[in-house]
Structure formats: structure tokens, C-alpha cells
RODO-2510 file (C-alpha; in nm, 4 decimals, decimal comma):
residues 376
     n   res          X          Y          Z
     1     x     0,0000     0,0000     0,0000
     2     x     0,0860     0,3719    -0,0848
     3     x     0,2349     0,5569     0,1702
     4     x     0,0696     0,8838     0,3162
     5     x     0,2663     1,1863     0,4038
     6     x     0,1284     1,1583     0,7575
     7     x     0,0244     0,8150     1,0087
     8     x    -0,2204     1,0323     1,2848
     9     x    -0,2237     0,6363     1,3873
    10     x     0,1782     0,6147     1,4530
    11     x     0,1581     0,6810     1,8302
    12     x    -0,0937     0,4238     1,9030
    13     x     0,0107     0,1494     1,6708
    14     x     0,1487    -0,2089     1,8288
    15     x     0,2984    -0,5077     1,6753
    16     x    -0,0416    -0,6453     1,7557
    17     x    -0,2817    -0,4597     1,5442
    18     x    -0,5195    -0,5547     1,2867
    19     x    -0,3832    -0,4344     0,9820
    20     x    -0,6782    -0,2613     0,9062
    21     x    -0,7645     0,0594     1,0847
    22     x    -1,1134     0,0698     0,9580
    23     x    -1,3479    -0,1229     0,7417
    24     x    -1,6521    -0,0105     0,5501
    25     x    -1,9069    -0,1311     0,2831
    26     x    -2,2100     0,0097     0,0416
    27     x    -2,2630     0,1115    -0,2945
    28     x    -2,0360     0,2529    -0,5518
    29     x    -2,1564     0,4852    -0,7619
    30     x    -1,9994     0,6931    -1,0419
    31     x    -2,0529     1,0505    -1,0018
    32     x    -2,0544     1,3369    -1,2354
    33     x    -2,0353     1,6529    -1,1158
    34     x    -2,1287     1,9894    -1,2923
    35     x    -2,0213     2,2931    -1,1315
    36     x    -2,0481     2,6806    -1,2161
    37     x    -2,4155     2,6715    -1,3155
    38     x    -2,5761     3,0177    -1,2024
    39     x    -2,9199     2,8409    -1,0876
    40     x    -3,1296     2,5617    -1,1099
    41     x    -3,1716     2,4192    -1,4917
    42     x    -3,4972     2,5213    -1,6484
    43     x    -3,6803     2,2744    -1,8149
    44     x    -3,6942     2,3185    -2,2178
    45     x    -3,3058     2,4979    -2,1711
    46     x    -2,9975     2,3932    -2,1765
    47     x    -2,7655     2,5149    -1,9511
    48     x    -2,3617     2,5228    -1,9461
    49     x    -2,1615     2,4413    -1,6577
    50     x    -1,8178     2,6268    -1,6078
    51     x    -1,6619     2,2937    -1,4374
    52     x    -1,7417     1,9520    -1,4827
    53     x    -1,5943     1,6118    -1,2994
    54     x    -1,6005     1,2677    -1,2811
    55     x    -1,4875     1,0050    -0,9344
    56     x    -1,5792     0,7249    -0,7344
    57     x    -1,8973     0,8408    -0,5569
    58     x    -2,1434     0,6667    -0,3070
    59     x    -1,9106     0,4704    -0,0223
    60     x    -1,6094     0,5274    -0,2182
    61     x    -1,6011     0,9280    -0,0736
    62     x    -1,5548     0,8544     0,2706
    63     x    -1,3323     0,5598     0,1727
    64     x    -1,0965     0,7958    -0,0164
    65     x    -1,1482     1,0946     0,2414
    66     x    -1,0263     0,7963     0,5384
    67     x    -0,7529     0,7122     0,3154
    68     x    -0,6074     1,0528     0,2301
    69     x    -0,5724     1,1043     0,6360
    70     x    -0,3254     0,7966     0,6192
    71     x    -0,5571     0,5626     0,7656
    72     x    -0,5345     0,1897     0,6538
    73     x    -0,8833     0,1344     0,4627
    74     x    -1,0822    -0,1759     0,3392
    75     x    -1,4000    -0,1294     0,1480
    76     x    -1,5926    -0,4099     0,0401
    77     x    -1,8426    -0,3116    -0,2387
    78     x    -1,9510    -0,4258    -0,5486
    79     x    -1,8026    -0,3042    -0,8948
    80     x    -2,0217    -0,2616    -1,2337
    81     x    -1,8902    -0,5208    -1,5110
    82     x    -1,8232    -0,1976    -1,7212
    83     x    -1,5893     0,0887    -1,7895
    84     x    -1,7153     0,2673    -1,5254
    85     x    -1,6891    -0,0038    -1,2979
    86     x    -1,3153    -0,0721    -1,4000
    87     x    -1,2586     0,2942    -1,3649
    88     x    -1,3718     0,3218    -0,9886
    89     x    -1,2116     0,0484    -0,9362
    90     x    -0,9018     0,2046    -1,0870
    91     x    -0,9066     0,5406    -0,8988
    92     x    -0,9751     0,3622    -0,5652
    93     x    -0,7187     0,0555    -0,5808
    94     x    -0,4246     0,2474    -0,7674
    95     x    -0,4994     0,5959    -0,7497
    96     x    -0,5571     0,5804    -0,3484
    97     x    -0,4348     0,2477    -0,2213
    98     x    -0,7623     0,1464    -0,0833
    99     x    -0,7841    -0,2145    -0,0253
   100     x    -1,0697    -0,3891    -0,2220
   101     x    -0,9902    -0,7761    -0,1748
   102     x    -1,3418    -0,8069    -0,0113
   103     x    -1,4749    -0,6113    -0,2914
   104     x    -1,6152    -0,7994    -0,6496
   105     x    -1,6890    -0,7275    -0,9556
   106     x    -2,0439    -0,8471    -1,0759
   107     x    -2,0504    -0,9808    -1,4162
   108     x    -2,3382    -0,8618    -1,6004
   109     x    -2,4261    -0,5732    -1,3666
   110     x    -2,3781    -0,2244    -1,4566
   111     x    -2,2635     0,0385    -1,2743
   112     x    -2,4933     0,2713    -1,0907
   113     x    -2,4606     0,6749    -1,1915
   114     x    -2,5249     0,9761    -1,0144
   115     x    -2,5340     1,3378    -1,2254
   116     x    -2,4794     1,6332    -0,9215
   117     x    -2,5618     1,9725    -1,0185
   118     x    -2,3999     2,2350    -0,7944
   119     x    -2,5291     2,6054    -0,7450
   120     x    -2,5858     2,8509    -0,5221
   121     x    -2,4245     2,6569    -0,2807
   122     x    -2,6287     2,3500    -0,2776
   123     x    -2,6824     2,0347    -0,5286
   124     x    -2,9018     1,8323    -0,7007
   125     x    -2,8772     1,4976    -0,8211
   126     x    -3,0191     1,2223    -1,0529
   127     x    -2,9412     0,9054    -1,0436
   128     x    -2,9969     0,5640    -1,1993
   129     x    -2,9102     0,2044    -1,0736
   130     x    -3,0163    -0,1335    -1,0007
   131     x    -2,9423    -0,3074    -0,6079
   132     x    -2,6466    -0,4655    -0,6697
   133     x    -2,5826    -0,8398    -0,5108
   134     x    -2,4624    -0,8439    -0,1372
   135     x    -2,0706    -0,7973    -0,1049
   136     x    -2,1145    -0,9998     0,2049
   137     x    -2,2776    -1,2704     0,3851
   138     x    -2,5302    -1,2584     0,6613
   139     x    -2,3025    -1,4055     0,8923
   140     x    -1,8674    -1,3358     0,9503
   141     x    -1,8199    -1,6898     0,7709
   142     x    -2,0912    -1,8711     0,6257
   143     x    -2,2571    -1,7135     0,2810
   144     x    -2,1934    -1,6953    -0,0752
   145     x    -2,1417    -1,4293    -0,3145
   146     x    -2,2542    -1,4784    -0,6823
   147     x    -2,2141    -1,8136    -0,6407
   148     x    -1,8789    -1,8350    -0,5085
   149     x    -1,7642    -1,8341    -0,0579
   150     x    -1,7965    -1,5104     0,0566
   151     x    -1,4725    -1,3970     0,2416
   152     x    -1,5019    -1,3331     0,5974
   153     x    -1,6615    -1,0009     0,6568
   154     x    -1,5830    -0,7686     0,8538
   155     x    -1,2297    -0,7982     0,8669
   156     x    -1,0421    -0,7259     1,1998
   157     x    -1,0298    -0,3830     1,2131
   158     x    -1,0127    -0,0664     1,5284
   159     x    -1,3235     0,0445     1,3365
   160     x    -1,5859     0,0009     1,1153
   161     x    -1,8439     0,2768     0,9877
   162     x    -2,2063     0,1630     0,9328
   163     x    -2,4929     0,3577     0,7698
   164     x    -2,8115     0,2915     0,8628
   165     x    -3,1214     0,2566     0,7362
   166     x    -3,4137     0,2904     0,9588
   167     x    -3,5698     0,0289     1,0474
   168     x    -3,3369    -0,2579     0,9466
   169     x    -3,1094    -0,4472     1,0932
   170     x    -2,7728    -0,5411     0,9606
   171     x    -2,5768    -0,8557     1,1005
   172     x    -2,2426    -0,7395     1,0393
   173     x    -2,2505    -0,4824     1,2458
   174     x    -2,3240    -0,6826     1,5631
   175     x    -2,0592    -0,8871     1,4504
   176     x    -1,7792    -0,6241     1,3753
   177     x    -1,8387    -0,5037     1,7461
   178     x    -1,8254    -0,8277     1,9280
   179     x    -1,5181    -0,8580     1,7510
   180     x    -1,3866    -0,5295     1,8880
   181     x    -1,4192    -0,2631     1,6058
   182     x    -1,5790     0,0784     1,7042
   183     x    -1,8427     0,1465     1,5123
   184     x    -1,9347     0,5040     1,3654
   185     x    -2,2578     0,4878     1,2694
   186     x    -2,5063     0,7908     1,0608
   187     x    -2,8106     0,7556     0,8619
   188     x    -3,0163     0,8712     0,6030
   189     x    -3,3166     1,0336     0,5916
   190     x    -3,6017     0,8681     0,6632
   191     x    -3,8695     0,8951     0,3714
   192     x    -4,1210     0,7251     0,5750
   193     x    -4,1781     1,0141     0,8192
   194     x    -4,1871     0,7757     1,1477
   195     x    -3,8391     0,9195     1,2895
   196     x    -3,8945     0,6551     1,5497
   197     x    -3,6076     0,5816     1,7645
   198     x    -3,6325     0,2511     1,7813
   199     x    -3,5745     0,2269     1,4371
   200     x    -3,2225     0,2574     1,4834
   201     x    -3,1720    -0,0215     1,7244
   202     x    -2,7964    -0,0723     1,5240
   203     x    -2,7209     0,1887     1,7794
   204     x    -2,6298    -0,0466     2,0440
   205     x    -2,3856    -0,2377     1,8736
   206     x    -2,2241     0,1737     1,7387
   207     x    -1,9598     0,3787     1,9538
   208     x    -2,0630     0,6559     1,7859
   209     x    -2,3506     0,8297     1,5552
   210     x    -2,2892     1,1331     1,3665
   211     x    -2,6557     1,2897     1,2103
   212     x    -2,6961     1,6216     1,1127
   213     x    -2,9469     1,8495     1,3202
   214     x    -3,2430     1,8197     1,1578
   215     x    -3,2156     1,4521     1,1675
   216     x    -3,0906     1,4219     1,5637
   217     x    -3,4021     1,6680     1,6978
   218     x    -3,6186     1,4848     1,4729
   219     x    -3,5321     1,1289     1,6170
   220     x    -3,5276     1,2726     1,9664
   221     x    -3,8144     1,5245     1,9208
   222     x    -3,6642     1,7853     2,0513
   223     x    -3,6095     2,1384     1,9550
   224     x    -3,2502     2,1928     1,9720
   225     x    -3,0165     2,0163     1,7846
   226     x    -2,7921     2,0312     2,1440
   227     x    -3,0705     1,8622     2,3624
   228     x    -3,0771     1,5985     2,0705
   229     x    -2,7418     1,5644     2,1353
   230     x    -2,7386     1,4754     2,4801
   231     x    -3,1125     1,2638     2,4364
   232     x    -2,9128     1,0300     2,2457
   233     x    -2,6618     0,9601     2,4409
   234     x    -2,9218     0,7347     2,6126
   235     x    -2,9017     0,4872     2,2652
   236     x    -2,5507     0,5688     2,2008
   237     x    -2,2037     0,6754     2,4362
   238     x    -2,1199     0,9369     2,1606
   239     x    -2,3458     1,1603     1,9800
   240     x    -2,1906     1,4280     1,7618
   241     x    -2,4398     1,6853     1,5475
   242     x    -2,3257     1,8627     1,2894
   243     x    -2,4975     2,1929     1,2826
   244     x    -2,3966     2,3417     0,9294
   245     x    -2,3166     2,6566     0,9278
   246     x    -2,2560     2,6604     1,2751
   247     x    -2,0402     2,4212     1,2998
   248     x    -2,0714     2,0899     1,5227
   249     x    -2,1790     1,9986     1,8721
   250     x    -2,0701     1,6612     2,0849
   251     x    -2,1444     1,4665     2,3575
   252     x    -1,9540     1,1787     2,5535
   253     x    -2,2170     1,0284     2,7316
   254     x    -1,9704     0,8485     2,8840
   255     x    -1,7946     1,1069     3,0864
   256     x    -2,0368     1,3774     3,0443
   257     x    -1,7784     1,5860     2,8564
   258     x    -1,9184     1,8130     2,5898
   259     x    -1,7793     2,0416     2,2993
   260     x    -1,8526     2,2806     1,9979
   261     x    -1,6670     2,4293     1,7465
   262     x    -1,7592     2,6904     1,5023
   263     x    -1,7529     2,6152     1,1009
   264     x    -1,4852     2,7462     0,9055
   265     x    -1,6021     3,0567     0,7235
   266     x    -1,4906     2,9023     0,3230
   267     x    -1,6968     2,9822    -0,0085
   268     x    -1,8487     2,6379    -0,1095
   269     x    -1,7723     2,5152    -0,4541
   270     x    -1,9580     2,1781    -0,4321
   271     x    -2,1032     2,0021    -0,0953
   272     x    -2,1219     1,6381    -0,2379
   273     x    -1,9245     1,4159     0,0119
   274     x    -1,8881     1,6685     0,2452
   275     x    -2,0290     1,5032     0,5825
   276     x    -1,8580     1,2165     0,4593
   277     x    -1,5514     1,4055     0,4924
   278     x    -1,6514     1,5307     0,8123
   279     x    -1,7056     1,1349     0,9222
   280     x    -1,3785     1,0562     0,8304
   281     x    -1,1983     1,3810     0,9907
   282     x    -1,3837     1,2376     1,3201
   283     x    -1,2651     0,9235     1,2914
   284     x    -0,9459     1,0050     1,2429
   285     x    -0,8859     1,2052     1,5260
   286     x    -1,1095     0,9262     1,7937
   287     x    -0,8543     0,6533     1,6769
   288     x    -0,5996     0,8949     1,7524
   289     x    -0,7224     0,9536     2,1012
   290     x    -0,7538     1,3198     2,0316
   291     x    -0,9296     1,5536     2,3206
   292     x    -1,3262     1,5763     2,1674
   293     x    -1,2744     1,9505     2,0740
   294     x    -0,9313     1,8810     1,8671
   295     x    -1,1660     1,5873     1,6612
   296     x    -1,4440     1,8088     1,5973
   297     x    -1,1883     2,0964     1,4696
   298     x    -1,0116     1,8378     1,2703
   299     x    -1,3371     1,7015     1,1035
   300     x    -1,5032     2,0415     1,0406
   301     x    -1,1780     2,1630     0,8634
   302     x    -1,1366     1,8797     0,6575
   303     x    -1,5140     1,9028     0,5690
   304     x    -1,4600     2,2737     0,4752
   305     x    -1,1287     2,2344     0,2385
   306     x    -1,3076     1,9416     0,0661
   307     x    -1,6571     2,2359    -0,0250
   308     x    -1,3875     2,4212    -0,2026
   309     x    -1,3466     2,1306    -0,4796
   310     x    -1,5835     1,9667    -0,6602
   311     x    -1,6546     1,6118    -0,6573
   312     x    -1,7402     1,4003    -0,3119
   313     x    -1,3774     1,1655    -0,3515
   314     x    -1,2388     1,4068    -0,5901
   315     x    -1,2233     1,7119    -0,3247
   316     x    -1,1736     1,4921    -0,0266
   317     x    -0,8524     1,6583     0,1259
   318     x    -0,4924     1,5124     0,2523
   319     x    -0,2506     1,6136     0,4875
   320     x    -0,0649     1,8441     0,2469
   321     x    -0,3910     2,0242     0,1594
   322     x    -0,4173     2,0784     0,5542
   323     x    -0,0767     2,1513     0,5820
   324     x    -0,1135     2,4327     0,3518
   325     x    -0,3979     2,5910     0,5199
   326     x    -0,2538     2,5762     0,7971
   327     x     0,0562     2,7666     0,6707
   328     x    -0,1901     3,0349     0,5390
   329     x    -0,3387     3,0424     0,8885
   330     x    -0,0614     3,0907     1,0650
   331     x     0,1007     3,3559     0,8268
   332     x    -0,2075     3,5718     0,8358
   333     x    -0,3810     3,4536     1,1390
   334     x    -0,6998     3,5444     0,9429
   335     x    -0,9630     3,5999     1,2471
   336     x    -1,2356     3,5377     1,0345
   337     x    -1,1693     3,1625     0,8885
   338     x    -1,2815     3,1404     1,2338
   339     x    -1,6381     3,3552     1,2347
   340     x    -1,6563     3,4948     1,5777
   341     x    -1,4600     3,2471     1,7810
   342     x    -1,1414     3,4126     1,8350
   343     x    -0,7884     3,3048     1,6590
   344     x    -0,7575     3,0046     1,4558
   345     x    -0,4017     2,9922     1,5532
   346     x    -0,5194     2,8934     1,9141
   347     x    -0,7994     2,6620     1,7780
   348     x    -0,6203     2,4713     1,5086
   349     x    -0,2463     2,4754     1,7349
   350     x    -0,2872     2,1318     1,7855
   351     x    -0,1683     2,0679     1,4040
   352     x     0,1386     2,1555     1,4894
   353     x     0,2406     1,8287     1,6421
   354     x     0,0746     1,6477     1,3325
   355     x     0,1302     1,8245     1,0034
   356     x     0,4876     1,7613     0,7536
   357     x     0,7379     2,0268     0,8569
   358     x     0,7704     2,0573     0,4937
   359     x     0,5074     2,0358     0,2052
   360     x     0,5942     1,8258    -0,1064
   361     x     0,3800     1,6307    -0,3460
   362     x     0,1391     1,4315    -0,1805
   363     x     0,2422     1,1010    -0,2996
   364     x    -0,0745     0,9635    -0,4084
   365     x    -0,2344     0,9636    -0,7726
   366     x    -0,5840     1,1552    -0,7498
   367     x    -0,9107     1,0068    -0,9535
   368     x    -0,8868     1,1638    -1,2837
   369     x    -1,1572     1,3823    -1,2817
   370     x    -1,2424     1,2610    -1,6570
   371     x    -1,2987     0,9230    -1,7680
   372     x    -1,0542     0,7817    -1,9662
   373     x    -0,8734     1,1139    -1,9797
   374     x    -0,5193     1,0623    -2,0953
   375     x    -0,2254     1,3421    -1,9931
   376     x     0,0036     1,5299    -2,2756
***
């Protein structure tokens, strides 16, 4: 495997370890992203984007975004019998030395496609696909996949990230935490308007679940994204809600410590695959055994550099990218990358134990943001 400019892991690691750091699974998709429209497409127009991209999409953005931070990653998904297929596959093995040896490819099944629109600081997307076959069995051993053994799923691994869907249960993740992964758990929204908690029953098996606001107060009916917080830290020791704009808000049920941090004031390009990068930033920084403020800085940051790009793996930064923030931060101590919080210098000081103390090439080859796109 590739190696990063930066191990956050390197303090913690034993000759005992699992060799993967964490494991996740779900559906690739290929993503095309169009960028630079003024508004919304009208129907009967046509309208021309200024910037246009093409990367891994679904799972593969917080794969890549865990990656990038030098963490060891194993995805197991399955890959379209196609070009598109071959070229996620491509980007993700090669291009960011993500291991896919649980991962197949599906003869005969093609891969699924999401179009993104960007504007005005949001997105909208269309997508086509057809469920895929499972990547893994219903149990850590038994179980076949298109016909053949499955391999034993989930891996060993310090953690595993699961998303949920409401109202169903998956096996594995009972499995991964018996086994002694921590879980990271969020979930999607749930179309059928229940928002009942114990729809998420997952959550005792998870270490930690990361929804957004609307989705914690919703869950918990509550009216404040920070008494959601600490309602579910009855279902769940850690409960961390991003709050947009505002930043993010956590809870360690465990020890009763709390923390917020303010967002980073940035002009968004492109939010696809932004909370995944936030996920991953977290994760990072809890396998780390960071204080719970220094994680939540960490993730909102990375979340922030990767609105700047466009594309959800494409813009999913690395540890020069932070490096050279941070060099911009401290050379300009610019109060207001910081809206109303004070100096980012103070915040974000805890980078200086972590970051290169010089920048050069970050070492890994980035998804070619067109297909098939061949360099002079």
C-alpha cells in the first residue's frame, strides 16, 4: 500500500494490530459533477456548466477521504462489469491504495450513476441504478457471493463505519463489534416520516452516531439540535451533530464531557461528500485519542477544504492540503476563517504536532476527474 505523508495512527500502533484501521461497505456509484451553473436548470433549456468532474462516488467518498488522512482502509463493495466499474475500481485501488480484496466485480451488472448539479451553494442529483448483489454474507463466515464463498466479513479492524437505514437491521454490524471494532454509525433520511427511535436499534452495537441536526431533533423530538445531542446519548455513548453553518456539537455520554466548534467561514464550490468528509476527519482524530474539541476541529476543517473542490472523492482533502492551510493560517492569522470564535491559531495549534514540517507532493495519484482522460 501507498504511503501517506502523515500516520495520525503512529503513536498508538502495536505489533499487535489488525492491519486494518477501519473497514466499511455500500454502494459505488460513479458521479458526475457539474459545477459553475448560475441556478437551477430550467426545463426546455440547456444550460452550461463552467466545471465539470467525474470520481468514485457513493461509499467510495468517505473511503478515499479515510484514506487521504493515512488511515489503513478496506471497502468491500460491489463493482459494475463496465468501464465505469473498471474505472472506480481504478481510482480507488491504484490511485488511493484502498484495499478492495473483499470487494467484487459483478458480471453482467452495470454500474450505478449519479449526475450532481452544484449552485448557489447546494446540489441536485439524478441518479440511476439497479441493487447490486450483497458484497457480504449474513453471517462473519458462512454465505456466498454470486455463487462463489464469501470472504469473511468484517475484517479485523479498530473500526468500522455503518450507515443505517431505519428500520433494518444489519448482522455485520453486531458482529464487527463483538469482535472489537468501534463502530461510527449515521443515517439517512427517513422517507417514511416515522423518525422513530427505535428504528435505529444498530445503535447499540455503534460507539458513535454522527446525524446532522435536523435529523438528531427529529429522532429525539426535541427542539434543539444540542438537547438531541445529549437525548441520544441514552441509545448511544457518543453523539456528535453537525450543525452546518454553525459548525458541530458533541457529547460523551460516557464522561459527560461536551464540545462545539464553530464552522470554518470558506466559499463552497460543491457540498457532495462533504459530511462524509466530516465522518472521516472524526474518525481520524477518535482513533488517535484526540481531546473531543481537537476531533471536531479536525473534522469540520477537513469538511470545509473538501466544499472548495468539486466532486465528493475528488475534493476529499490530505494532509498536504491541511498543511497548507494551515501555513496560510498561521502567516495571516486570518480571524475570520474562524467567524466569531477568536484566533484560529489557538484553535487549530494542535496541528502543529501532526502536520509535515515541509510540504511536497502528496504522494498519491488523485481520480482523474475525466474518464478515460489521458495526460500530454
Amino acid at each position: 500500500m501507498l504511503r501517506p505523508v502523515v500516520d495520525p495512527l503512529a503513536a498508538v500502533r502495536s505489533p499487535g494490530d489488525p492491519a486494518c484501521d477501519v473497514y466499511l461497505t455500500g454502494p459505488i456509484f460513479l458521479d458526475i459533477i457539474f459545477t459553475g451553473l448560475d441556478s437551477a436548470p430550467v426545463r426546455g433549456t440547456e444550460s452550461w456548466a463552467r466545471g465539470m468532474g467525474s470520481s468514485p462516488g457513493g461509499v467510495a467518498n468517505m473511503a478515499t477521504a479515510l484514506a487521504r488522512l493515512g488511515l489503513r482502509t478496506s471497502l468491500a463493495a460491489a463493482f459494475g462489469d463496465d468501464m465505469y466499474g473498471d474505472y472506480c475500481r481504478d481510482a480507488l485501488d491504484r490511485g488511493e491504495g484502498i484495499d478492495l480484496s473483499l470487494s467484487r466485480t459483478v458480471p453482467g451488472w452495470h454500474s450505478p450513476v449519479t449526475v450532481s448539479m452544484a449552485y448557489e451553494g447546494e446540489r441536485t442529483m439524478v441518479s440511476h441504478g439497479h441493487e447490486a448483489p450483497p458484497t457480504q454474507a449474513a453471517s462473519p463466515v458462512e454465505g456466498a457471493f454470486d455463487g462463489e464463498p464469501a470472504p469473511e466479513c468484517p475484517p479485523p479492524a479498530r473500526a468500522c463505519v455503518a450507515s443505517l437505514v431505519p428500520g433494518t437491521r444489519e448482522e455485520w454490524i453486531r458482529h464487527a463489534a463483538r469482535r472489537g471494532s468501534r463502530v461510527f454509525a449515521d443515517v439517512g433520511w427517513d422517507d417514511t416520516g416515522r423518525w422513530d427511535p427505535a428504528d435505529l436499534a444498530d445503535l447499540e452495537h455503534c460507539e458513535a452516531f454522527l446525524p446532522n441536526a435536523a435529523e438528531a431533533m427529529r429522532y429525539t423530538r426535541t427542539e434543539c439540535p444540542r438537547a438531541a445531542a445529549w437525548a441520544l446519548t441514552d441509545k448511544v455513548p457518543l453523539a456528535v451533530v453537525t450543525l452546518g453553518s454553525e459548525g458541530a456539537y458533541a457529547v460523551d455520554g460516557r464522561t459527560g464531557e461536551s464540545a462545539e466548534v464553530p464552522a470554518i467561514a470558506v466559499e463552497a464550490l460543491d457540498p457532495t461528500g462533504a459530511g462524509d468528509v466530516f465522518v472521516a476527519g472524526f474518525i481520524t482524530g477518535t482513533l488517535a485519542g484526540w481531546p473531543l474539541a481537537d476531533r471536531l476541529a479536525f473534522a469540520g476543517l477537513t469538511a470545509a477544504l473538501s466544499v472548495q473542490e468539486f466532486g465528493g472523492s475528488l475534493s476529499a482533502p490530505g494532509w498536504v492540503e491541511i498543511a497548507a492551510w494551515w501555513q496560510h493560517v498561521r502567516a495571516f492569522d486570518d480571524q475570520s476563517l474562524v467567524a466569531g470564535h477568536g484566533s484560529a491559531l489557538r484553535r487549530y495549534a494542535f496541528l502543529d504536532g501532526l502536520l509535515p514540517s515541509a510540504q511536497r507532493p502528496w504522494p498519491l495519484r488523485r481520480a482523474v476527474p475525466t474518464i478515460g482522460f489521458r495526460q500530454p
